[in-house]
C-alpha positions in Angstrom: 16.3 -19.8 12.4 14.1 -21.5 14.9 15.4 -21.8 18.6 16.1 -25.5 20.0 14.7 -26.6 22.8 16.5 -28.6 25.4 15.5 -31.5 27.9 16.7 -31.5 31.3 18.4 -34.9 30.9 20.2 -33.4 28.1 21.5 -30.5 29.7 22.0 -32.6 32.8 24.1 -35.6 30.6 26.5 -32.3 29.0 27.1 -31.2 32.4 28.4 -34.6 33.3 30.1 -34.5 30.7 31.7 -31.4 31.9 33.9 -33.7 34.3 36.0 -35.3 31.5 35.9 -32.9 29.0 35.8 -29.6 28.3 32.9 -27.2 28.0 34.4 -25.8 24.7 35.0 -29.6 23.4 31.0 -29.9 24.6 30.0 -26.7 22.6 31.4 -27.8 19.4 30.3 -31.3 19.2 26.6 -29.9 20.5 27.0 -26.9 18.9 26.3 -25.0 21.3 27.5 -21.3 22.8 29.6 -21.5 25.3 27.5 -19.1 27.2 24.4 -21.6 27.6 26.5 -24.2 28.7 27.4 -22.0 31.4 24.2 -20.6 32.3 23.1 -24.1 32.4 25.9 -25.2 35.0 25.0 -21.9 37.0 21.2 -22.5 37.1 22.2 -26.3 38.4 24.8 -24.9 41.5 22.1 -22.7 42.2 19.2 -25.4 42.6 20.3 -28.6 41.4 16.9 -30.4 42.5 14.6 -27.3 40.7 17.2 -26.6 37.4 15.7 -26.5 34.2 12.4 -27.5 35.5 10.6 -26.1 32.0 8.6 -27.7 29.4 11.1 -30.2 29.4 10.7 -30.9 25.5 13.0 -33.4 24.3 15.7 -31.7 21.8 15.9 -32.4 18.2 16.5 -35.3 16.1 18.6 -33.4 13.8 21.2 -32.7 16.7 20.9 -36.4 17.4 21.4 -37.1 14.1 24.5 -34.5 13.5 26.3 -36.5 16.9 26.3 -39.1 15.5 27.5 -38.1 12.3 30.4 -36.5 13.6 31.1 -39.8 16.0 31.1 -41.3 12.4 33.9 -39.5 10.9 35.9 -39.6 14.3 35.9 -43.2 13.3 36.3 -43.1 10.1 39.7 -41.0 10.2 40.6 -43.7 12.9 40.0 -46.5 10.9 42.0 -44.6 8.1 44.8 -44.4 10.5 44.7 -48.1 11.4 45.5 -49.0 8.2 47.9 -47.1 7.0 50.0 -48.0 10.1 49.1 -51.6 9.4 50.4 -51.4 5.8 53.5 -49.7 6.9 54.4 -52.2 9.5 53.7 -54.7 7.0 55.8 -53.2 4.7 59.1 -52.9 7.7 58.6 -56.9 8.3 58.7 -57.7 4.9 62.2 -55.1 4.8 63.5 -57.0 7.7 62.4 -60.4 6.3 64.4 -59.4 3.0 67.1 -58.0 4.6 67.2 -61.1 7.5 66.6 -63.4 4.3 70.3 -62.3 2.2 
């Protein structure tokens, strides 16, 4: 298995992140281990100005790719959701209309 590479404004945007949500939410939707994730936040409190200052290759499509898949079946089960509560609450007003309606 080849080893990703990460860019510094990657690892910099997940440990923004870090402030609304949390790092094992972050390691599953990067897929990451935890433990990177916090060597990365201790290399930034250590130097934040030098942190990560590598080859700063940009990271993979295919974990660009996989985000947004997964932000794609977030939706999808939301949209899911939606509807079924739209076709139930149809269904009660159409009750009440009948019942209202005798």
């Amino acid at each position: 298995m080849k080893r990703r590479i990460f860019s510094r404004e990657f690892k910099l945007s997940l440990l923004q992140e870090l402030e609304s949500k949390s790092a094992a939410q972050i390691c599953r939707e990067q897929e990451l281990h935890p433990v990177l994730l916090s060597s990365w936040k201790r290399d930034y409190e250590k130097d934040p100005a030098h942190a990560f200052s590598g080859r700063g290759n940009a990271w993979k499509e295919e974990a660009k790719i996989a985000r947004y898949e997964r932000l794609i079946g977030q939706l999808y089960a939301e949209i899911a959701l939606l509807k079924k509560t739209a076709a139930l609450l149809q269904q009660r007003r159409a009750e009440e209309k009948r019942k209202w309606s005798q």
